[in-house]
N, CA, C and O atoms as a GROMACS GRO file, in nm:
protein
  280
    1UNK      N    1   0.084  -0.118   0.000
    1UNK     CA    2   0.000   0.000   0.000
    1UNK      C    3   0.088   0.124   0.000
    1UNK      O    4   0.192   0.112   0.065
    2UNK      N    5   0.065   0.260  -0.070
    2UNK     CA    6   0.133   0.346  -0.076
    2UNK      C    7   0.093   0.441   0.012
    2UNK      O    8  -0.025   0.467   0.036
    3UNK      N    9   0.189   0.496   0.062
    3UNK     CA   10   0.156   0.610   0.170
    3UNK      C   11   0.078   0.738   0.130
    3UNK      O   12   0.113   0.782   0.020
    4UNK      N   13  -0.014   0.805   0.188
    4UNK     CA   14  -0.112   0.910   0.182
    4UNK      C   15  -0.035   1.051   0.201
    4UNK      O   16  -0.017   1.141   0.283
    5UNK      N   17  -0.014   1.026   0.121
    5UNK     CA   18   0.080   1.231   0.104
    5UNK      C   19  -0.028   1.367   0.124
    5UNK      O   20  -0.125   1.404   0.058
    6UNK      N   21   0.039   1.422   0.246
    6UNK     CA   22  -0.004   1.542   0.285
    6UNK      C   23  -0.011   1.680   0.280
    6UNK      O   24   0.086   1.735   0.332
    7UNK      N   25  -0.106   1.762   0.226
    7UNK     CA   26  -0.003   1.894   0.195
    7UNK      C   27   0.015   1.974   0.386
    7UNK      O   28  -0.018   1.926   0.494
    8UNK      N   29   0.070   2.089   0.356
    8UNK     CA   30   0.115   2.141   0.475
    8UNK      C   31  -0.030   2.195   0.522
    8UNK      O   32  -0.027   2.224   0.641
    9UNK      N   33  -0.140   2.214   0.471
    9UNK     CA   34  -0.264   2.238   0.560
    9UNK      C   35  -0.319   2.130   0.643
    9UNK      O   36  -0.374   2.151   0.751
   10UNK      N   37  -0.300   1.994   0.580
   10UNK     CA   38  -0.359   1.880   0.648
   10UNK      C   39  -0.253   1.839   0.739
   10UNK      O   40  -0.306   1.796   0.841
   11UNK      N   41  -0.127   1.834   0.747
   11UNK     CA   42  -0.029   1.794   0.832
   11UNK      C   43  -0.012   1.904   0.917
   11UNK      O   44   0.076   1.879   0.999
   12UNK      N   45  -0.050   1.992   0.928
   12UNK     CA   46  -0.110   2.161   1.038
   12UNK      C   47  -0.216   2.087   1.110
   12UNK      O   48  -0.216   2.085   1.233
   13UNK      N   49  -0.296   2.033   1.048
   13UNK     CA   50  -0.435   2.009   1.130
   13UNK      C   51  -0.388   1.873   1.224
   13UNK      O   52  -0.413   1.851   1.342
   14UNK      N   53  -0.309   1.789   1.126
   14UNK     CA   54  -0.317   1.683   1.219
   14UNK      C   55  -0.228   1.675   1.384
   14UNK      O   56  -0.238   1.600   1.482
   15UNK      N   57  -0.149   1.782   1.354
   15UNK     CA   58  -0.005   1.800   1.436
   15UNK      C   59  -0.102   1.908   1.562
   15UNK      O   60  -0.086   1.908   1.684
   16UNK      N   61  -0.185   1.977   1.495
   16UNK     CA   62  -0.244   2.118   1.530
   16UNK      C   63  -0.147   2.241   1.599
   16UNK      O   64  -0.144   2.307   1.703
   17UNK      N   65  -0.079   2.229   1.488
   17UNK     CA   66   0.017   2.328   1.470
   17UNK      C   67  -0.086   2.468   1.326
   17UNK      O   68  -0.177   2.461   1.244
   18UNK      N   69   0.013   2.577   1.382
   18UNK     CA   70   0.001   2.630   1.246
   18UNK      C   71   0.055   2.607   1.114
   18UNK      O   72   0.160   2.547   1.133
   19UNK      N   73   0.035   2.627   0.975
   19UNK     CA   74   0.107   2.642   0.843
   19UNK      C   75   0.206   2.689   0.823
   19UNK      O   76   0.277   2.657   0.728
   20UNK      N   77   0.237   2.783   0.914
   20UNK     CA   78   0.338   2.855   0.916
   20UNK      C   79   0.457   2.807   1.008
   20UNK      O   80   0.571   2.846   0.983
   21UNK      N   81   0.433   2.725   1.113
   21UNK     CA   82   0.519   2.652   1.203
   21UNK      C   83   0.522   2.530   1.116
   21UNK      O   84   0.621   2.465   1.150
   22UNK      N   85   0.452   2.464   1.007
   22UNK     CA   86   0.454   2.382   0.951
   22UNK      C   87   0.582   2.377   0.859
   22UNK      O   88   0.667   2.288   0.860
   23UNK      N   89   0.577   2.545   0.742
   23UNK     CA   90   0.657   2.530   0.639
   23UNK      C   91   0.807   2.592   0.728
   23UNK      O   92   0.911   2.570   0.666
   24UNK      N   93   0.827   2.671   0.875
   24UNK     CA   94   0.912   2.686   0.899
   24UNK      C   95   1.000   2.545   0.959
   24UNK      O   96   1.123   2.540   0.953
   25UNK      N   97   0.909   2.427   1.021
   25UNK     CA   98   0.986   2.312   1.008
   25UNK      C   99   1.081   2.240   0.910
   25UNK      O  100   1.196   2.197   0.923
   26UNK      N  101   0.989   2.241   0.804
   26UNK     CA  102   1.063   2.174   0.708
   26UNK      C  103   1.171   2.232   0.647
   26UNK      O  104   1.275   2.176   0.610
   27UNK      N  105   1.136   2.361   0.638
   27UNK     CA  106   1.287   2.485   0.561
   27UNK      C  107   1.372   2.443   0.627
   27UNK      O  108   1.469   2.392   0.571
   28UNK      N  109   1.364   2.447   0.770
   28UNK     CA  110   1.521   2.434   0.873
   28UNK      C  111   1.515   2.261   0.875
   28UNK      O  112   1.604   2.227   0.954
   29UNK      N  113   1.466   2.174   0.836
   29UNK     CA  114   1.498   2.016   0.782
   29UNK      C  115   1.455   2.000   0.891
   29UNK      O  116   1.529   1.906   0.919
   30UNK      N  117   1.386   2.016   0.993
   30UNK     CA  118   1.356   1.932   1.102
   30UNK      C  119   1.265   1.838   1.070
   30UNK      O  120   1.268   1.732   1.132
   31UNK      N  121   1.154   1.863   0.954
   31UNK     CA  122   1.082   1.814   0.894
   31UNK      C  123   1.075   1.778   0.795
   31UNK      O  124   1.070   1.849   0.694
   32UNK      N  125   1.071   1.613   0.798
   32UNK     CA  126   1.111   1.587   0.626
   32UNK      C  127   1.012   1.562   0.509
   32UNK      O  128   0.918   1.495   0.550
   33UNK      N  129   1.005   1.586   0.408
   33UNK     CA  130   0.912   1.625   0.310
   33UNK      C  131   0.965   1.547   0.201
   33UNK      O  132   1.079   1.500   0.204
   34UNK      N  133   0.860   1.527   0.076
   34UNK     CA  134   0.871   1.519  -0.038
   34UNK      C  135   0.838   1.632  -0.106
   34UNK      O  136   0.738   1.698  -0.076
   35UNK      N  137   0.911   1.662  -0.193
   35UNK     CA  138   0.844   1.771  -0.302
   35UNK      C  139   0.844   1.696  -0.487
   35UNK      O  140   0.925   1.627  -0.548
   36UNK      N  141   0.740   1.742  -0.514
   36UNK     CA  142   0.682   1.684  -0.659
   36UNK      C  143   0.709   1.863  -0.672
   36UNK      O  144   0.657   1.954  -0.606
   37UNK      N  145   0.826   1.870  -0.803
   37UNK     CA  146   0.821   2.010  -0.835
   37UNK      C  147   0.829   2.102  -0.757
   37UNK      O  148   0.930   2.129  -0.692
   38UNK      N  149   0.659   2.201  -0.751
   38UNK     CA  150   0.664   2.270  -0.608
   38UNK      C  151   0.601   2.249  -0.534
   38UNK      O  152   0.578   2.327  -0.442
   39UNK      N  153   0.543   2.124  -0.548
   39UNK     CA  154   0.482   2.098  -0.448
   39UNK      C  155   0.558   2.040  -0.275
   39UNK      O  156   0.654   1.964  -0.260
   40UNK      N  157   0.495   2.091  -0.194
   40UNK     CA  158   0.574   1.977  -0.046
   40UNK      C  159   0.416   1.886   0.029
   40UNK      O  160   0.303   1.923   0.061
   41UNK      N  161   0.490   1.759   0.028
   41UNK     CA  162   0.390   1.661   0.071
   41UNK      C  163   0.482   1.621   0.188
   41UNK      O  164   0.604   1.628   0.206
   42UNK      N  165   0.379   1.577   0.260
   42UNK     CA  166   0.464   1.487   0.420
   42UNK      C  167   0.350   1.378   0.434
   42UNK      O  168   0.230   1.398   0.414
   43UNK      N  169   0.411   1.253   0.474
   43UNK     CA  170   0.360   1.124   0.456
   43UNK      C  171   0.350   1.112   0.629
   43UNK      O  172   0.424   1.184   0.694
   44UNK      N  173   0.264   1.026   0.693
   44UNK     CA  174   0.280   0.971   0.819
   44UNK      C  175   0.342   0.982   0.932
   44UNK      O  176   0.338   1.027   1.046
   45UNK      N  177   0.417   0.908   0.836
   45UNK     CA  178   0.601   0.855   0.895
   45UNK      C  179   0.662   0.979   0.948
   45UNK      O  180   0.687   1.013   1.064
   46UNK      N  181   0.682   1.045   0.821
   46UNK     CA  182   0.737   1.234   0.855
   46UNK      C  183   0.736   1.275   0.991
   46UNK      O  184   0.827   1.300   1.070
   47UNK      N  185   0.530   1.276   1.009
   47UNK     CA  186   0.500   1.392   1.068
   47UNK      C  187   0.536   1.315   1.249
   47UNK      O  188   0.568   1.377   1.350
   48UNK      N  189   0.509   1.122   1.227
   48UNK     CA  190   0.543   1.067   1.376
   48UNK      C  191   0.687   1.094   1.417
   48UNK      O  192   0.716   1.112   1.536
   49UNK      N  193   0.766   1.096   1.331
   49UNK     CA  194   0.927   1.085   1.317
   49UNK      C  195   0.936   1.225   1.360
   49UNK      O  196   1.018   1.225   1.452
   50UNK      N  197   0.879   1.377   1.336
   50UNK     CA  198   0.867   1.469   1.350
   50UNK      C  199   0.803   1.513   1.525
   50UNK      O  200   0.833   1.608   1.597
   51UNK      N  201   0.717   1.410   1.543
   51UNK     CA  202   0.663   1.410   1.721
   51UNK      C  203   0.746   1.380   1.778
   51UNK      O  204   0.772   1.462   1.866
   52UNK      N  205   0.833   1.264   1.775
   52UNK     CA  206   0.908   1.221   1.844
   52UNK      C  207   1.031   1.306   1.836
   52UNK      O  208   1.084   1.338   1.943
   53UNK      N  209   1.061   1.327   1.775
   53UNK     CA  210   1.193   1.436   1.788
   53UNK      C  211   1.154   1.566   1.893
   53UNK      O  212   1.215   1.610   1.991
   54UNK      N  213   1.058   1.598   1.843
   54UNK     CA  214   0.980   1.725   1.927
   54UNK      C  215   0.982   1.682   2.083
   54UNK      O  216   1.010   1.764   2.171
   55UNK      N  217   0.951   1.546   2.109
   55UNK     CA  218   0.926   1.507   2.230
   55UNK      C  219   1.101   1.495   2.292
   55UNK      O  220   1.100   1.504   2.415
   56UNK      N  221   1.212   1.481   2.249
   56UNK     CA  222   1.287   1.451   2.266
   56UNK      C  223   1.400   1.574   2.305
   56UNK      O  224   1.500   1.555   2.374
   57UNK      N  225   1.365   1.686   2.252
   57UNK     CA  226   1.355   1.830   2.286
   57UNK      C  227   1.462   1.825   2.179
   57UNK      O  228   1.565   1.872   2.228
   58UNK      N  229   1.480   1.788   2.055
   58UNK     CA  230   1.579   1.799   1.944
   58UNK      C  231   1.554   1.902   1.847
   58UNK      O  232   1.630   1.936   1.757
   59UNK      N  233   1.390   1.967   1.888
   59UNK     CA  234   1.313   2.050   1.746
   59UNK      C  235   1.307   2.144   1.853
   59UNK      O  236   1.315   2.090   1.963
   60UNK      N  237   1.296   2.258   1.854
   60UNK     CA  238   1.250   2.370   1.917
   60UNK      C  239   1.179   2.425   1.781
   60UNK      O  240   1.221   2.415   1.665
   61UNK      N  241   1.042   2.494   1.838
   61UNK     CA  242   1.010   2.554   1.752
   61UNK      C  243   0.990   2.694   1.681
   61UNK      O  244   0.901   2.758   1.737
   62UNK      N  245   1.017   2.726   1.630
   62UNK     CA  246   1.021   2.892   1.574
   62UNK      C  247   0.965   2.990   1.640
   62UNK      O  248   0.843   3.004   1.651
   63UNK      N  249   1.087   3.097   1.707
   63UNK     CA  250   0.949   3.175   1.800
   63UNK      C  251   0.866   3.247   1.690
   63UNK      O  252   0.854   3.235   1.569
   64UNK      N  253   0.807   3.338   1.801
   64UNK     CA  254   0.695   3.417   1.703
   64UNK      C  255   0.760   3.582   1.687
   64UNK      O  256   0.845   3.634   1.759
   65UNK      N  257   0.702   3.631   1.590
   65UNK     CA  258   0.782   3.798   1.590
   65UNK      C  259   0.840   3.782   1.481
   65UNK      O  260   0.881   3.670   1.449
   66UNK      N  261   0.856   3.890   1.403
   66UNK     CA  262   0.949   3.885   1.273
   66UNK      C  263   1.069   3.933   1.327
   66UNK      O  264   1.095   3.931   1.447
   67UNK      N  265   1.144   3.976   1.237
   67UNK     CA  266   1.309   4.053   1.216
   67UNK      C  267   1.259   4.194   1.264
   67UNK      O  268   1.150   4.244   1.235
   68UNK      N  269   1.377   4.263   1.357
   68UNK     CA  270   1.335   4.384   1.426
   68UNK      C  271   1.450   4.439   1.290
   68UNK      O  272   1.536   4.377   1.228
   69UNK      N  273   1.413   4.553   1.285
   69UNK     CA  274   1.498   4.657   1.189
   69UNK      C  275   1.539   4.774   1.259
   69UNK      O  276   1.472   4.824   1.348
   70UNK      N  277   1.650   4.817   1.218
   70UNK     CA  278   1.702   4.949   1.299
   70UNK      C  279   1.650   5.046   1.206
   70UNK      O  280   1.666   5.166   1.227
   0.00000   0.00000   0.00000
């Protein structure tokens, strides 16, 4: 059976994280992805492999706030 590929709205919901804590995971590789082109999909595996790290205190996650400018 082939695995059920996720885009970053449904792997947001399942994690219940935001989209945005979603695509900043994967940029910094904490989160691993497939991409078809431009697309980014995350399978299962990813997002458990992705809990457990979290649980393990290996992921910190992105604070909040943008870039301050002088």
């Amino acid at each position: 059976m082939e695995p059920v590929l996720l885009n970053t709205a449904q792997a947001a919901a399942r994690l219940g994280l935001t989209e945005y804590q979603i695509q900043s995971a994967y940029r910094s590789k904490a989160l691993p992805c497939r991409r078809i082109g431009r697309l980014v999909r995350f399978t299962q595996d990813d997002l458990d492999a992705f809990v457990e790290r979290a649980k393990t205190g290996e992921y910190q996650p992105p604070r909040r706030g943008g870039r301050r400018t002088a």
